[in-house]
DOPAMAR-506878 format. One record per residue (C-alpha): x, y, z. Coordinates in steps of 0.25 Angstrom, whole numbers. Layout:
BEGIN
     X     Y     Z
     X     Y     Z
...
//
This chain:
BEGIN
     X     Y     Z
  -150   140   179
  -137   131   174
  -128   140   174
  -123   134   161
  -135   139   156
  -134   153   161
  -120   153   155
  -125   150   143
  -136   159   143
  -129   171   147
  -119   171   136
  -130   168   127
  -135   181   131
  -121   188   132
  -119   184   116
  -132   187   111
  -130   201   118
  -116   202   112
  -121   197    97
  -136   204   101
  -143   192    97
  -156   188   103
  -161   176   106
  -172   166   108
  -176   152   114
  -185   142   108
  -187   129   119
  -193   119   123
  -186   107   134
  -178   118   137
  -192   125   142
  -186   139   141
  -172   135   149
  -164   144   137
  -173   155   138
  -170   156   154
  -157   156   150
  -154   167   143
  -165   175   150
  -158   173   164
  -146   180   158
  -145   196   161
  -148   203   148
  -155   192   140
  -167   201   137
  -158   207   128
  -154   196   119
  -168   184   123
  -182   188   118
  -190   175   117
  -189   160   122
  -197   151   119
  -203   139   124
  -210   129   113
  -211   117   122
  -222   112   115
  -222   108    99
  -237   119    97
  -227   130   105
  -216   127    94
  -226   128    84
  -233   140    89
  -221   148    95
  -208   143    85
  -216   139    74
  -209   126    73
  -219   119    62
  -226   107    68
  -223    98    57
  -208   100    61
  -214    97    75
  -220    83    71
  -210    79    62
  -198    82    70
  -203    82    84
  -201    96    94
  -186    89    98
  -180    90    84
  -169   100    77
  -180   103    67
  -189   108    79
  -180   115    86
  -173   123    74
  -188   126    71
  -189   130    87
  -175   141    85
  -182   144    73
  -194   148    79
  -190   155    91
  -181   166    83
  -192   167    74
  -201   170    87
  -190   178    93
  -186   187    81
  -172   182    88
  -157   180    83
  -157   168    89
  -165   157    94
  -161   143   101
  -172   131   104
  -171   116   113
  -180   107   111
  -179    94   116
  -183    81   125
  -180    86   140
  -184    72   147
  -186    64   153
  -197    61   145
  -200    63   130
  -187    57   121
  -188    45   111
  -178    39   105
  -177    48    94
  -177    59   102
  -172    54   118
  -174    64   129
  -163    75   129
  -165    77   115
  -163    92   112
  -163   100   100
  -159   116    98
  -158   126    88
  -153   138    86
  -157   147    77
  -152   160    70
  -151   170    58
  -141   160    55
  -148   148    55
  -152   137    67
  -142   127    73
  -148   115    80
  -142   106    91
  -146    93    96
  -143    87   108
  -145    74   116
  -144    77   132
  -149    63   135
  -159    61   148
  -151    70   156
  -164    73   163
  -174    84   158
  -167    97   166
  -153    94   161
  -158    92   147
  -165   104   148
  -153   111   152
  -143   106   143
  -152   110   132
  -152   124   138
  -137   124   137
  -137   121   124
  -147   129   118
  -139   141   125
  -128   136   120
  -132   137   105
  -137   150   107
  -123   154   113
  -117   148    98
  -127   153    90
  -123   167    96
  -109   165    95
  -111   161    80
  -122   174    77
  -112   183    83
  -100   179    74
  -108   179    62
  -112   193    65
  -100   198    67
   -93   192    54
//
């Protein structure tokens, strides 16, 4: 594993454990690279319960219950469908916290509108989801899929950080 990501997933799962959080995964080109993650990490059972891989627009229907009308209007790479996606998962999850990726990996698959390496993410908590975008360009469909990893474990290590004060205040 990168060891960026494992970095980053063991201090996700060192702050959740502090603020005694739990979390969940909602992915889909990341194919379950998040989840990994955090589960390679020592003592994740105690904070990680579900990760979910919606790959397929029927899987985020049937399993995040993002609404297929969002689907068709928005298309499955969107901030709409991912919100929808964190949404979901910490629905499914009965979680504090849920982060979901979805995006266009490559090679294959981009348009103008929406060029390979397109990436969409949300978080979403009691507080409320927070969506990023991000345009990795045609780094090739690994190191997309990587940089996305970061990235979402990287808003998780935010969101924490964010959940953790508010609690304390």
């Amino acid at each position: 594993m990168d060891t960026e990501i494992a970095r980053l997933a063991a201090s996700v799962v060192a702050k959740a454990q502090v603020s005694g959080l739990t979390l969940s995964t909602a992915e889909s080109c990341t194919g379950g690279l998040v989840a990994a993650a955090i589960t390679g990490v020592a003592g994740s059972s105690a904070v990680f319960g579900t990760g979910l891989v919606t790959y397929s627009n029927e899987a985020k229907t049937r399993l995040l219950g993002v609404a297929p009308d969002l689907l068709e209007r928005h298309g499955a790479v969107s901030r709409e469908v991912a919100e929808a996606m964190a949404a979901g998962a910490l629905r499914a999850a009965g979680s504090d916290l849920a982060v979901s990726i979805t995006g266009i990996a490559g090679p294959g698959g981009g348009s103008p509108e929406k060029p390979v390496g397109l990436v969409h993410f949300a978080c979403a908590s009691r507080d409320g989801i927070v969506h990023a975008e991000h345009r990795y360009g045609a780094l090739g469909r690994e190191a997309v899929r990587t940089a996305s990893a970061a990235t979402a474990l990287r808003m998780i290590e935010a969101a924490l950080e964010r959940l953790s004060q508010a609690g304390a205040e």
